[in-house]
C-alpha positions in Angstrom: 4.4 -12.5 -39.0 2.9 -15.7 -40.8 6.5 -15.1 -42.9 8.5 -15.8 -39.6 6.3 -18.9 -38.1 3.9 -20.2 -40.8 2.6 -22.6 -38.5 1.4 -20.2 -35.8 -2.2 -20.8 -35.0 -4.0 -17.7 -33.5 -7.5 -17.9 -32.1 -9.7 -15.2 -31.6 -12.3 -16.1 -28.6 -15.0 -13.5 -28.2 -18.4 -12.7 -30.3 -18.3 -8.8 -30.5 -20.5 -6.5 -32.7 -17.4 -6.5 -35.3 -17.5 -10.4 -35.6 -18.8 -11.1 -38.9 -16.9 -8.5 -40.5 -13.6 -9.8 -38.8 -14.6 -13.5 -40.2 -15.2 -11.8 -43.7 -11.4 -10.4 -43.5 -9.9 -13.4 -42.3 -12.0 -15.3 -45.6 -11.4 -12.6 -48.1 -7.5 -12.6 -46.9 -7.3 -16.7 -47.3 -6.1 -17.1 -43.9 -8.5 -19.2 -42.6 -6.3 -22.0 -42.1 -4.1 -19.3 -39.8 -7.2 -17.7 -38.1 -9.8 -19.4 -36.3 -12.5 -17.2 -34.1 -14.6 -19.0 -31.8 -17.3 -17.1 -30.1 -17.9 -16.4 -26.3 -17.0 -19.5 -23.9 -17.3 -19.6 -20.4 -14.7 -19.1 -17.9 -14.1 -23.3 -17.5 -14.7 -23.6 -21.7 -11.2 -21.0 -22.6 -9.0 -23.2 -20.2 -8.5 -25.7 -22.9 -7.2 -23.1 -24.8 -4.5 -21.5 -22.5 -3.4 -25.4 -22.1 -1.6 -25.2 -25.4 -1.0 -21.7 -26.1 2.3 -20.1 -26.7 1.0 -16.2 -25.4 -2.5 -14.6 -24.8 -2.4 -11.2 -26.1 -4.7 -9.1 -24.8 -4.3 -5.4 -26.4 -7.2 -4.1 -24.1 -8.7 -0.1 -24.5 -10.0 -0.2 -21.3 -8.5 1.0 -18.1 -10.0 -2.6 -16.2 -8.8 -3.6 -12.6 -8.0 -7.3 -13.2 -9.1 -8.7 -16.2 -10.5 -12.3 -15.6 -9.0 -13.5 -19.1 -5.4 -11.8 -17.6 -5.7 -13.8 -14.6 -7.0 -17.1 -15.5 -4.1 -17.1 -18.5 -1.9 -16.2 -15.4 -2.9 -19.1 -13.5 -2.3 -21.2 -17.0 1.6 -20.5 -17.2 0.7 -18.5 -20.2 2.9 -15.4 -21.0 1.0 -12.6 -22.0 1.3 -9.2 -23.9 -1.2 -7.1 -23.0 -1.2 -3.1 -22.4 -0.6 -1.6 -19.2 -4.0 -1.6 -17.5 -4.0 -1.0 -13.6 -3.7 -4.8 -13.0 -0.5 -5.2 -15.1 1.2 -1.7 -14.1 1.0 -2.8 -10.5 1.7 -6.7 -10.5 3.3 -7.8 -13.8 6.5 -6.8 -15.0 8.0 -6.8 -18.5 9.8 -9.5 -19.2 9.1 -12.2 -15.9 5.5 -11.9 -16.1 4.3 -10.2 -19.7 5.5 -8.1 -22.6 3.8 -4.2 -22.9 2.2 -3.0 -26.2 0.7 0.0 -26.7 -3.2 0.1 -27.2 -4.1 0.1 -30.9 0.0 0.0 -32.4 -0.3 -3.3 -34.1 3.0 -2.8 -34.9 3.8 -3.0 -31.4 1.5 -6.3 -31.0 3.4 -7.7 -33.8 6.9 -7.3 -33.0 5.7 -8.5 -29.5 4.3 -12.0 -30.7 7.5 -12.1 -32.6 9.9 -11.6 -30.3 7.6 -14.0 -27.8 7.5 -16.9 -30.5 10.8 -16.6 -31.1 12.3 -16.7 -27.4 11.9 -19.8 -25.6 13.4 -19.3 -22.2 11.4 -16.1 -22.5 8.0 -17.9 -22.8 9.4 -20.5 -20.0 10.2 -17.9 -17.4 6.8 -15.8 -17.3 5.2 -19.3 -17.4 7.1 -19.9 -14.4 6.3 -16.3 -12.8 2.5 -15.8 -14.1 1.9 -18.8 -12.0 3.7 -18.0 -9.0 2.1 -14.8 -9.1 -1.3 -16.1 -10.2 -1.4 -17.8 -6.3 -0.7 -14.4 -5.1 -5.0 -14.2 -6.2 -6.3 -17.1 -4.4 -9.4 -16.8 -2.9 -8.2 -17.6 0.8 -5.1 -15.2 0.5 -7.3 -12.5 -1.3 -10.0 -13.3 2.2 -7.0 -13.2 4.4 -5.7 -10.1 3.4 -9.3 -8.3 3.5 -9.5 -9.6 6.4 -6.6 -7.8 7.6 -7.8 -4.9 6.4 -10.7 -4.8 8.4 -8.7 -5.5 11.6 -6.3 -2.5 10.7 -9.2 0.0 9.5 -11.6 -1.4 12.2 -10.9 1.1 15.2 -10.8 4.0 12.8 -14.5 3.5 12.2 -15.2 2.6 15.5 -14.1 5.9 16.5 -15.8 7.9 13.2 -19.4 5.8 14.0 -19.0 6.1 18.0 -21.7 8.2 18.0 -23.4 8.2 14.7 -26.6 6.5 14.3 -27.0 3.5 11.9 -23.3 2.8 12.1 -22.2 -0.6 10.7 -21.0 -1.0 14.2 -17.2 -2.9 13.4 
């Protein structure tokens, strides 16, 4: 990939139990001047980082809801790559909002951050679209729609806790 954009800058933010052996690759491979990894920041801390970043890739394992790092990159304008988690399958779509790899085929990450670099109007549209969407996840519209909820569910309980005792009363 380095042959393609020798510039590229990727940083790694996290400080996991494999993070001295993943320094000790990226100095025993010379490609420190490539590969920077900070450790843990804060929420506030990483949005200095999606400021100037080209794609967040997040190749997650885990089946999560809404990743935090997903949405906040989202909210950013970044375009993503990530796996289809249950956030992704039901919100993003390839191509306007992210590009899908497959968890653990590097191959697949690669030839995802390649064709990502190397597509512009790509990387400008799911800018455009994670940030649309990304409003879609304000608090007030998440509260409104909950709220909504509640209205719509609330005689359904009523009726189920009419004559039950210690009821949440709705």
């Amino acid at each position: 990939m380095l042959r393609k954009f020798p510039t590229a800058r990727f940083v790694f933010i996290g400080s996991g139990c494999d993070a001295e052996q993943f320094d000790a690759q990226v100095r025993d491979a010379k490609l420190a001047t490539s590969i920077k990894r900070i450790d843990h920041l804060s929420n506030a801390e990483t949005a200095k980082f999606y400021a100037s970043a080209w794609t967040l890739v997040f190749p997650t394992y885990f089946p999560e809801g809404m990743p935090m790092v997903v949405a906040e990159a989202m909210a950013a304008g970044v375009p993503i790559i990530t796996t289809r988690t249950n956030f992704s399958r039901s919100y993003m779509s390839a191509g306007d909002h992210c590009l899908f790899v497959d968890a653990g085929d590097s191959n697949s990450i690669e030839e995802q951050i390649v064709y990502v670099l190397a597509h512009r109007e790509l990387r400008q549209r799911m800018s455009t679209h994670n940030r649309a969407l990304a409003k879609c996840f304000r608090s007030e519209v998440v509260a409104m729609s909950f709220w909504a909820s509640i209205k719509a569910y609330a005689p359904l309980i009523r009726r189920r806790c009419a004559n039950q005792e210690g009821c949440c009363g709705v």
